[in-house]
C-alpha positions as CSV (number, residue, x, y, z in Angstrom):
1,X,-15.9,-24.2,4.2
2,X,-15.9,-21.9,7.2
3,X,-14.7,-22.6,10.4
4,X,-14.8,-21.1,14.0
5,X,-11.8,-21.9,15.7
6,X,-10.1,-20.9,17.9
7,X,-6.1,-20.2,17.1
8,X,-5.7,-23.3,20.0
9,X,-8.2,-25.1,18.6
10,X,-7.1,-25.3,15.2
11,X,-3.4,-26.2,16.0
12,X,-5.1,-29.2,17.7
13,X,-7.1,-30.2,14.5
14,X,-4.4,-29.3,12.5
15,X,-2.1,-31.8,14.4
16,X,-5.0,-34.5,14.3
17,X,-5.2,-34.1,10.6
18,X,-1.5,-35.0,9.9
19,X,-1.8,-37.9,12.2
20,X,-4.8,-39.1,10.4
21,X,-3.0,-38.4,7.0
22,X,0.4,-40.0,8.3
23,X,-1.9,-43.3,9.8
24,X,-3.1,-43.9,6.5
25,X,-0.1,-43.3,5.0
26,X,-1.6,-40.0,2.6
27,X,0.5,-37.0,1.5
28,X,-0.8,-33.9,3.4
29,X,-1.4,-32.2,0.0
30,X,-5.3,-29.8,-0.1
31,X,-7.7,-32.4,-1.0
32,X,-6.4,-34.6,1.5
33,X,-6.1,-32.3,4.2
34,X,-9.4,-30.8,3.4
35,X,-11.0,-33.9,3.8
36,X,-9.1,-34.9,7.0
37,X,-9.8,-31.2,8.6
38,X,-13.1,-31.4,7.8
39,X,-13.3,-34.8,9.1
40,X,-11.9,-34.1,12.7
41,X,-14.1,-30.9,12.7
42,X,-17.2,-33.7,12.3
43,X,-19.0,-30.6,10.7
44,X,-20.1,-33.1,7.8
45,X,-22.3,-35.9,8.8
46,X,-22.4,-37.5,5.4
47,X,-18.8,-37.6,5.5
48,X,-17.9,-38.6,8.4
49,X,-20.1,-41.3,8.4
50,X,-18.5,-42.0,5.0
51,X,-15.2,-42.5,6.5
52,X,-16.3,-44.6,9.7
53,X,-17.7,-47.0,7.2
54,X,-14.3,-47.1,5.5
55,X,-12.3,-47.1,8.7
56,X,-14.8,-50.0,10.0
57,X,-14.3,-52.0,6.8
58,X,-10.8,-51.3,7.4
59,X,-10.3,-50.2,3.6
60,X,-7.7,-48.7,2.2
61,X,-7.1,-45.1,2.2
62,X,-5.5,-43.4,-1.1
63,X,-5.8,-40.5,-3.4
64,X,-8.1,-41.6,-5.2
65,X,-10.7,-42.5,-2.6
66,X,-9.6,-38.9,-0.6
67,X,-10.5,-37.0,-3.9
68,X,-13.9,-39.1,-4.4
69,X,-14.8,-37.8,-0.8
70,X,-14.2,-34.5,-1.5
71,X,-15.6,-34.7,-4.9
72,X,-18.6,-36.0,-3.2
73,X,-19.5,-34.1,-0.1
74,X,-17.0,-31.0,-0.4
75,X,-17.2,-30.3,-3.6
76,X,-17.5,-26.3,-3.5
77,X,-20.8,-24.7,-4.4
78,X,-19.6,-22.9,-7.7
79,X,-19.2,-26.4,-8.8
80,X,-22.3,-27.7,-7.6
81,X,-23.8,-24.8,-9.6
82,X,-22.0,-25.3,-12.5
83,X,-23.5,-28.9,-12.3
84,X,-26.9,-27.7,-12.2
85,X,-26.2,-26.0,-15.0
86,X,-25.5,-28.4,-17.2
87,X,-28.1,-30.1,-15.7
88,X,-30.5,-27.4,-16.6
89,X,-28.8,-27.1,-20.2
90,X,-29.1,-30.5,-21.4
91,X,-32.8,-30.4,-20.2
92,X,-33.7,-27.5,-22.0
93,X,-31.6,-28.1,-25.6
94,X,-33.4,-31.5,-24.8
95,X,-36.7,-30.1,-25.5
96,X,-35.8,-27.7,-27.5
97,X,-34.8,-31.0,-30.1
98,X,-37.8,-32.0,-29.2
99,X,-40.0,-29.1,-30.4
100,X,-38.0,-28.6,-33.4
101,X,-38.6,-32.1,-34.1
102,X,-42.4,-31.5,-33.9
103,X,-42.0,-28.5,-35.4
104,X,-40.5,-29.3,-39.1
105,X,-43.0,-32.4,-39.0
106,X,-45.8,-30.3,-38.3
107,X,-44.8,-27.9,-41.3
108,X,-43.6,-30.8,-44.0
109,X,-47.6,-31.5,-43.5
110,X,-48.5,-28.0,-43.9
111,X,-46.6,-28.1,-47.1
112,X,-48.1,-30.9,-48.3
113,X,-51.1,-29.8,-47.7
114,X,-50.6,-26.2,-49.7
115,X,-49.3,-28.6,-53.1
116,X,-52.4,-30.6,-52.9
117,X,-54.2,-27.1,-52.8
118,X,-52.4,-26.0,-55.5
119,X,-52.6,-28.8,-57.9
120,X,-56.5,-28.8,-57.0
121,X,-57.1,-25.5,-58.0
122,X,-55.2,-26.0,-61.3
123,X,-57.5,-28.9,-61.9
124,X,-60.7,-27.4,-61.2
125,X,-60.7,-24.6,-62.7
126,X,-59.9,-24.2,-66.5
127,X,-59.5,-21.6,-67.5
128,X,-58.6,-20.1,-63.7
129,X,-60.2,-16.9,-62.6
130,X,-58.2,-13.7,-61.7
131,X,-59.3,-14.8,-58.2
132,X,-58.4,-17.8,-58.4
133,X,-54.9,-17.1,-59.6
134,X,-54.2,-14.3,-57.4
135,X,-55.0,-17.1,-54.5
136,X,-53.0,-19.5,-56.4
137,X,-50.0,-17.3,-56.3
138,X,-50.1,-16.1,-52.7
139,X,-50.6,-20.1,-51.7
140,X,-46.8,-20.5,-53.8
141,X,-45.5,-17.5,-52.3
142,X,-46.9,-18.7,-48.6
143,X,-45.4,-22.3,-49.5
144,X,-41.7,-20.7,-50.5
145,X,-41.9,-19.2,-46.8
146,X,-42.8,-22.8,-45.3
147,X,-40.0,-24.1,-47.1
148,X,-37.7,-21.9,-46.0
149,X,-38.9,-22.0,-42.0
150,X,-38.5,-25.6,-42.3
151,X,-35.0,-25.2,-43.2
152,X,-34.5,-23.4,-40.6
153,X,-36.0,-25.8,-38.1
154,X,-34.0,-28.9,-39.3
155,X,-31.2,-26.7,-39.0
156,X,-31.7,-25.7,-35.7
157,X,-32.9,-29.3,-35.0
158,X,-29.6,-30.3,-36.0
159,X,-27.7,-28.3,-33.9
160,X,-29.7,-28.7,-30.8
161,X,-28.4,-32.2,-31.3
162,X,-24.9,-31.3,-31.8
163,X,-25.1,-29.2,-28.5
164,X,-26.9,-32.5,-26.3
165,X,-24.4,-34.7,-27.7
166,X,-21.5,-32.4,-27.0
167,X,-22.8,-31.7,-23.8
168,X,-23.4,-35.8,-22.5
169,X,-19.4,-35.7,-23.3
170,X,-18.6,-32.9,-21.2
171,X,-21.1,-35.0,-18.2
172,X,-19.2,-38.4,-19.7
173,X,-16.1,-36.5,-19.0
174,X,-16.6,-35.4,-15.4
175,X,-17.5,-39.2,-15.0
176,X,-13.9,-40.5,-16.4
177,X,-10.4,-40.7,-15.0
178,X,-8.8,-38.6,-17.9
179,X,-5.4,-41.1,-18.2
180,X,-7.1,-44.9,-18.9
181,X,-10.8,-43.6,-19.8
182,X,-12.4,-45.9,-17.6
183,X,-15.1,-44.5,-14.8
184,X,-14.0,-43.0,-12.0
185,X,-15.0,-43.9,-8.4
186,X,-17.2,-41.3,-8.5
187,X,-19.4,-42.6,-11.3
188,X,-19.4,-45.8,-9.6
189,X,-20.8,-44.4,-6.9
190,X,-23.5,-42.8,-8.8
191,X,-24.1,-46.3,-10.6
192,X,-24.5,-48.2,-7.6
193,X,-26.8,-46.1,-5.7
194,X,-28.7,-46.5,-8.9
195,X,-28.8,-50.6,-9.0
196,X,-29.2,-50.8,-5.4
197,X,-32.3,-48.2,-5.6
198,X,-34.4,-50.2,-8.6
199,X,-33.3,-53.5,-6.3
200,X,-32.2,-53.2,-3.2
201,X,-31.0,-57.4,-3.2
202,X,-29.7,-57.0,-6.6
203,X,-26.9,-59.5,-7.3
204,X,-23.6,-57.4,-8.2
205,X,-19.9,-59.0,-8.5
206,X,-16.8,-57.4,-8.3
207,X,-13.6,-58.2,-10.1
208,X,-10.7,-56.3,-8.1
209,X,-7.8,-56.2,-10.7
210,X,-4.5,-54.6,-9.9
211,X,-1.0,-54.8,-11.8
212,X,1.7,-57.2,-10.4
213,X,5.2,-55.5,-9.5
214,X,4.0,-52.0,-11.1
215,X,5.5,-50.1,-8.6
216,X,8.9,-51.6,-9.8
217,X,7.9,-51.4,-13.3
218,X,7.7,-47.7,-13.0
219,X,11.3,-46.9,-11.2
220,X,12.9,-48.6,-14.0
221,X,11.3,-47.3,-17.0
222,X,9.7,-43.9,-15.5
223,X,5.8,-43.1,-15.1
224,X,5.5,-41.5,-19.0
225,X,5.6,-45.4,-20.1
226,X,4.3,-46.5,-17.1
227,X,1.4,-44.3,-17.6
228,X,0.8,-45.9,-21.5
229,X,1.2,-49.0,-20.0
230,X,-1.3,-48.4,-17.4
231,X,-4.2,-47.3,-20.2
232,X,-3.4,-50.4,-22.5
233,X,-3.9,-52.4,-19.5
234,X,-7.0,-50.6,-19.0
235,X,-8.7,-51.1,-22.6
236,X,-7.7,-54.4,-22.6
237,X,-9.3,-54.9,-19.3
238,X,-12.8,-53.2,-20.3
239,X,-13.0,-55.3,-23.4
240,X,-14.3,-58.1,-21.7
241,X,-16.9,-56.1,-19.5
242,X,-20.3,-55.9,-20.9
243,X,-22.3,-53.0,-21.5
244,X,-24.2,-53.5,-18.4
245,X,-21.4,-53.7,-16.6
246,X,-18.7,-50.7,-14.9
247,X,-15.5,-50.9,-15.0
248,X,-13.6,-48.5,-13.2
249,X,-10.1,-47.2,-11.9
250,X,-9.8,-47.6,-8.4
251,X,-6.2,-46.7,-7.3
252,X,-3.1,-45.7,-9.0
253,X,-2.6,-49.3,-10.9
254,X,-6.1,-50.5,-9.6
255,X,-9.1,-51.4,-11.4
256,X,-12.5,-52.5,-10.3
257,X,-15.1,-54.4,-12.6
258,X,-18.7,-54.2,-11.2
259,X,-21.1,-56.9,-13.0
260,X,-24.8,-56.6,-12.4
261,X,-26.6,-60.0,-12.2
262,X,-23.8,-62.1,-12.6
263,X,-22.9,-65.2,-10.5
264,X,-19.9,-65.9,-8.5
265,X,-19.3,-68.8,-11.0
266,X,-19.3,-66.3,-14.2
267,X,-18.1,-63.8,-12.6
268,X,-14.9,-65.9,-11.8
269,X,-14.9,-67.3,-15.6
270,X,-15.0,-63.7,-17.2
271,X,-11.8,-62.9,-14.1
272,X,-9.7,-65.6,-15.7
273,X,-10.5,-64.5,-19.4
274,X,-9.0,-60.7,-18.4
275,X,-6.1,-62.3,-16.5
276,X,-4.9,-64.3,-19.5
277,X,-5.8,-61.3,-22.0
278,X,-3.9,-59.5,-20.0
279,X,-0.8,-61.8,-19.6
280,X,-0.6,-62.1,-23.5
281,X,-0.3,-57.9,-23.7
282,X,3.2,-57.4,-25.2
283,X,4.7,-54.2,-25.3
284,X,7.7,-52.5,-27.2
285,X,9.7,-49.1,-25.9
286,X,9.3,-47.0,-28.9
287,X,12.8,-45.5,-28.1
288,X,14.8,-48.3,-28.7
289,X,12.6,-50.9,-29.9
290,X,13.2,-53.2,-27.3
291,X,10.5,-55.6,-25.6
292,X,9.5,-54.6,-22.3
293,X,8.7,-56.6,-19.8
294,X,5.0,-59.1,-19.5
295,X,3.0,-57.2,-17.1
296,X,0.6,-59.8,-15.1
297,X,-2.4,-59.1,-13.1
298,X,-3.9,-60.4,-9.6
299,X,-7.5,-60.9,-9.2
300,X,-10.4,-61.4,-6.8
301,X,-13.7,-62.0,-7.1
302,X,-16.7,-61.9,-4.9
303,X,-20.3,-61.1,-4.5
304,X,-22.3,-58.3,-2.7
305,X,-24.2,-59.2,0.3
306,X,-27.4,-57.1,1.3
307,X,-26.0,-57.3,5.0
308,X,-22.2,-54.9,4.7
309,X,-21.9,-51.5,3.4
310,X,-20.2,-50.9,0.0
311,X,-17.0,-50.2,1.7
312,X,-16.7,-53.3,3.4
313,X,-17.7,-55.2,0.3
314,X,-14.7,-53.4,-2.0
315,X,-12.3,-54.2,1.3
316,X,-13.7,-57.6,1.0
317,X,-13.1,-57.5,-2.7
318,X,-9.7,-56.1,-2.4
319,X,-8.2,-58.6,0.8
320,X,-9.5,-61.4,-1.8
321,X,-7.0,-60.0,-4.8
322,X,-4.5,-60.0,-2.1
323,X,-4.6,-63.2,-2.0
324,X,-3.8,-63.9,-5.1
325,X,-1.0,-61.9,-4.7
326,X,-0.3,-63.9,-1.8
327,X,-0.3,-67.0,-3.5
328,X,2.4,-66.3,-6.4
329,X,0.4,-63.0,-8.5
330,X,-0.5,-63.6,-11.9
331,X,-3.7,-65.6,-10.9
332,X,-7.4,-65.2,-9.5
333,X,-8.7,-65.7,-6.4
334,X,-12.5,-66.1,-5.4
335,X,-14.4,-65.5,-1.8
336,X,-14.8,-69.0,-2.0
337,X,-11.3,-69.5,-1.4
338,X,-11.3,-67.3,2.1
339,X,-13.1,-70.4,4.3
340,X,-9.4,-72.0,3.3
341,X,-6.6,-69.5,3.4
């Protein structure tokens, strides 16, 4: 980014910037001043109007969401490059598995066809012609060569294959928060604007999920086994999400589970199964052997509605798990329940 300020004028932005950061309660480390600079600047309409959405939801501001604006509308051009790259990559070795494919089909045929020549002319002729046997021998020398080509092909088809797959990890990867291996809110993004484009009224729940007491949890035992604790949380939690379905990590000990054509009803069902799986977790420190305390989960459940943003329906999501919180932790709560709290 490139900016034109003055010296004065960029004391005053600068000063703007840590007040937004200190509002919202961010550390003024480079992503998130980045985002706030370029923010005040209003340089970016696609990100400003990002955050106005957020601020008029009134949704929470962390890392995590900071670093999913940046990744989304700052992210530097080299990068953007390197992603059409890949893009461009997995196309090609895509067809190139492709023609192979056709390829080593095409000469099994061929090969085929040369034996059935072969055995035709032994048949036909007895005893063979000098002509015929010169022919004969050129047709086995021609079919060696075949052979050998389609080696070559299912060899290269094979590695073509090798390369896609290796390359859908490296895109799976840039899609994954690297500690629990669940999406990031970056590929939920992505998967949204996806649902909402093949049907704009689609029907999506969301299960906000976030840890009871985990701040706690990590000043007594430290953020190495709060960290392992975090991830077994987080398999446990994606177990009971369907393939359709996206689960993601949110927040520091927040997860989000987005179900496509589910009802509130279900929705609150498959909740209450992940709370309980969760609550029977048990854990051991591997130092001394020693049990470590239950971790428990708050939830909250609601549907998307054609007439809010996303933002306000994951603030709506996430002041509904609050609730639960509200109410004791350890328990799910549903946008039913709002009308009565």
């Amino acid at each position: 980014m490139k900016y034109k300020d003055t010296m004065q004028q960029a004391t005053d932005k600068a000063a703007q910037v840590v007040a937004f950061l200190k509002h919202n309660q961010l550390a003024a480390h480079p992503t998130n001043y980045t985002v706030g600079y370029e923010y005040i600047s209003g340089n970016n309409n696609a990100l400003c109007q990002a955050i106005e959405e957020k601020l008029a939801a009134k949704a929470r501001f962390d890392d995590f969401i900071m670093a999913e604006l940046y990744n989304r509308h700052l992210l530097p051009e080299q990068q953007q490059q390197q992603e059409q790259l890949l893009q461009d990559v997995s196309g090609m070795v895509t067809r190139l598995s492709g023609y192979t494919d056709l390829a080593a089909e095409a000469t099994e045929d061929f090969i085929d066809q040369l034996d059935h020549t072969v055995f035709k002319l032994e048949q036909d002729a007895m005893p063979m012609p000098p002509a015929l046997a010169e022919l004969k021998q050129v047709t086995l020398t021609y079919r060696k060569q075949q052979q050998q080509l389609n080696q070559q092909l299912v060899s290269a088809n094979q590695q073509s294959h090798q390369l896609r797959n290796e390359l859908e990890q490296i895109k799976q990867q840039r899609l994954q928060d690297p500690l629990t291996g669940l999406y990031n809110r970056v590929a939920m993004q992505s998967q949204v604007d996806l649902w909402l484009s093949e049907q704009p009224d689609r029907q999506i729940a969301a299960i906000a999920v976030d840890l009871d007491h985990f701040s706690r949890f990590n000043q007594d035992y430290g953020h190495l086994i709060g960290d392992i604790i975090l991830s077994k949380v987080a398999t446990k939690v994606r177990s009971y999400v369907q393939e359709s379905g996206l689960p993601v990590r949110a927040g520091g000990e927040q997860f989000l589970l987005l179900l496509p054509d589910v009802d509130l009803r279900t929705a609150n069902e498959i909740a209450e199964q992940v709370r309980k799986g969760v609550e029977k977790l048990r854990f051991i420190s591997a130092k001394d052997k020693k049990s470590l305390p239950k971790i428990t989960i708050s939830l909250g459940v609601a549907l998307y509605q054609s007439s809010e943003n996303w933002y306000q329906f994951l603030a709506r999501t996430d002041s509904i798990m609050l609730l639960a919180k509200q109410r004791g932790r350890n328990q799910v709560a549903s946008e039913s329940m709002l009308a009565f709290a």
